[in-house]
N, C-alpha and C positions, 0 to 999 in steps of 0.2 A: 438059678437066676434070682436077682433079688428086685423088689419095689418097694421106690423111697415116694412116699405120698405126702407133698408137704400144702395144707391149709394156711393160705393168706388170706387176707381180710376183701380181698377181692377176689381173687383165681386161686383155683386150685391146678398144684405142678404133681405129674405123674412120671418117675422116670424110672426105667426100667434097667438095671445093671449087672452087669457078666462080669463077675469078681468085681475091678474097680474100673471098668470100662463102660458107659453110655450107650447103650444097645438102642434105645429110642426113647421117645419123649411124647408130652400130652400136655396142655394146657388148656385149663376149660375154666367156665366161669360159673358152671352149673353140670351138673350129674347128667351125663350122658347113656342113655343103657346100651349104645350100639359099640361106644368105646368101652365101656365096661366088659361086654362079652367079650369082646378083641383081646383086651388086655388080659382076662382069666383063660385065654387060652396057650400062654406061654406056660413053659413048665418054671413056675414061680416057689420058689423052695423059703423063702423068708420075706417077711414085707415088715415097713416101719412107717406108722402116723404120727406128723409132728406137724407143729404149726402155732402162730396166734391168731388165726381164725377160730371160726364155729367146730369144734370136732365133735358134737352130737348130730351133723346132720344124719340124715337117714340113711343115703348113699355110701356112707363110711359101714353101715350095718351091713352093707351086700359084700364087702372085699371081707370081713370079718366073718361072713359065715363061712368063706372060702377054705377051700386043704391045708396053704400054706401055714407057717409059723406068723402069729402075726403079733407085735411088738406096737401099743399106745404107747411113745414116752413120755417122760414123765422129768419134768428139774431135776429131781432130784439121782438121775442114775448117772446124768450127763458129766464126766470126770473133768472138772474145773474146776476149779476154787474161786471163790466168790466173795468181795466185800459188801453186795450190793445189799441195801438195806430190809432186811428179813420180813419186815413187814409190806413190802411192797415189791410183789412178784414180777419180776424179769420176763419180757416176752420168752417164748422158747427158741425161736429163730435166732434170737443174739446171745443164748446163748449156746447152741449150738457152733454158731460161728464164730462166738470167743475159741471154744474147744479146737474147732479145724485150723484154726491161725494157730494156734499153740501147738498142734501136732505139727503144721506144716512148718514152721519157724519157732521152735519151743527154745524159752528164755531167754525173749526177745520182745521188744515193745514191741505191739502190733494195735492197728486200730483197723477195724472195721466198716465201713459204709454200707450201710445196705439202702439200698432206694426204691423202695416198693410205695403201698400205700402211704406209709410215714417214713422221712428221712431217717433213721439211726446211725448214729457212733456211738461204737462199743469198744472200748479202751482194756488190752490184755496188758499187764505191765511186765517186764523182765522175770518177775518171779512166778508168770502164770496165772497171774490170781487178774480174775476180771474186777475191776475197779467200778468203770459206769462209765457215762458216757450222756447221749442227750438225744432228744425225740422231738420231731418239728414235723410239718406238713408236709406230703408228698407233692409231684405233680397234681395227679387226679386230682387233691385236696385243693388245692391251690388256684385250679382252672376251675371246679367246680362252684368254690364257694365264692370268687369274685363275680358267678354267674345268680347264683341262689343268693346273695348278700345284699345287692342291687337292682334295680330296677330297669341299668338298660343296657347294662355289659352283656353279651353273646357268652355260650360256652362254646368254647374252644374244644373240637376234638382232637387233641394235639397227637395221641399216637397213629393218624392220615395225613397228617400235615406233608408237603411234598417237600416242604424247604424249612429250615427250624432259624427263625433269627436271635441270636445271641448280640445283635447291633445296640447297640448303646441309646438313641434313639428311636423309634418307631414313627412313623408318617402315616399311621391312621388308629384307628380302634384295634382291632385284631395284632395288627404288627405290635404296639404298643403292649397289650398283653400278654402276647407270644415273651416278647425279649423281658416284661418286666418279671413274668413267672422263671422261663428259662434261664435268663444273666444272673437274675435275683437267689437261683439257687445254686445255682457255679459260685456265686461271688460268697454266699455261705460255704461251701464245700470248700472251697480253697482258702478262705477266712481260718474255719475250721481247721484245717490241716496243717497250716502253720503255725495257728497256736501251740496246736500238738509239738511241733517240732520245736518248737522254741522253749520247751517245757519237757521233752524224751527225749533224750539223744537215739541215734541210729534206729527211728521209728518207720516199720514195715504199712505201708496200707494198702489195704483190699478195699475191691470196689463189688459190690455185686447189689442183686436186685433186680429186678422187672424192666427198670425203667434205667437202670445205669448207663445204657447202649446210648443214650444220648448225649451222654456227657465225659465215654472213655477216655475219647480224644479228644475233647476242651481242657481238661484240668492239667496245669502248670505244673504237677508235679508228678514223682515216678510212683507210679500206684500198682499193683496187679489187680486185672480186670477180670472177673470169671463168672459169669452167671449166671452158674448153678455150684455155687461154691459152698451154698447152707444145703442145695442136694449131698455132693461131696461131701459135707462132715456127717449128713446122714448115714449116708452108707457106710462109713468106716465107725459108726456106732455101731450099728445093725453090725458090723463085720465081730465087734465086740460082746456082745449081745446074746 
């Protein structure tokens, strides 16, 4: 068995895979020791840390004194080719996910969405080579600091919300910045996607992220939605590795 442990700027994703099959999952937001023991008690033969989070915290030092093979990656092993500007390092998650669009559809325009803390696209062009792409605020970003920025907007805990308004209007406070966060980032995403298209012919999109689940079925156009798709290019690194 393998574990792919990938460090976000918020949560930390734990997932545990049988060749390239999903055996179980973990999502935490902080070091757990009761999931920790659970999860060293698989027979665990290979692990892989990756992420644009914190990778010094502490709890990454306990899987690491472990039996298994254990693999920090690193930019520079991840088989991609890159124009991005050498002086300014590329999260590791996009590029990870440049890499898995390229294996899955290689020498093929492909763009990337990932919707976590920060919105990203990351643009694979026909020959492979990751180009770039663009970095904007996430949900969380977005509910939070219209809450921290002012003086009397509420923060929305938007991943309880029982009903998500995408309505063009809002008829009070709350409704208002529900549809202005939510519409306001669909109407980017699909802004976005059409540029792309208008500019790549025969362009593939993925969707993945934390927070995609809210927006699979809103977007107007044909995308593949997977979300654990930067797990997936993990593992089939580690399968390299």
């Amino acid at each position: 068995m393998q574990l792919i442990i990938e460090v976000g700027n918020t949560n930390i994703k734990m997932v545990l895979f049988q060749e390239d099959v999903i055996k179980q999952e973990w999502k935490l937001s902080s070091f757990d020791s009761l999931i920790f023991e659970k999860i060293i008690q698989f027979p665990i033969q290979k692990g892989i840390i990756s992420g644009s989070g914190n990778l010094d915290n502490l709890w990454i030092q306990s899987f690491l004194k472990t039996d298994c093979k254990w693999i920090v990656l690193e930019n520079e092993v991840i088989p991609i080719k890159s124009n991005y500007d050498k002086n300014s390092k590329i999260g590791q998650d996009r590029m990870v996910n440049a890499f898995w669009a390229s294996e899955l559809k290689p020498f093929q325009n492909n763009l990337i969405i990932d919707l976590g803390t920060c919105l990203t696209f990351t643009f694979i062009d026909k020959n492979n080579v990751l180009v770039g792409g663009s970095i904007s605020p996430g949900l969380k970003i977005r509910f939070e600091s219209l809450h921290q920025m002012t003086h009397a907007l509420p923060n929305i805990d938007y991943q309880n919300l029982k009903t998500i308004s995408f309505e063009l209007i809002g008829t009070s406070t709350n409704e208002s910045i529900e549809n202005g966060v939510f519409r306001g980032l669909l109407d980017e995403i699909e802004q976005k996607i059409k540029a792309y298209q208008n500019q790549f012919n025969e362009l593939n999109v993925f969707l993945t992220g934390g927070d995609a689940v809210f927006f699979q079925n809103k977007i107007n156009f044909k995308i593949f939605a997977d979300s654990n798709f930067t797990i997936k290019g993990l593992n089939s690194l580690l399968n390299r590795l």
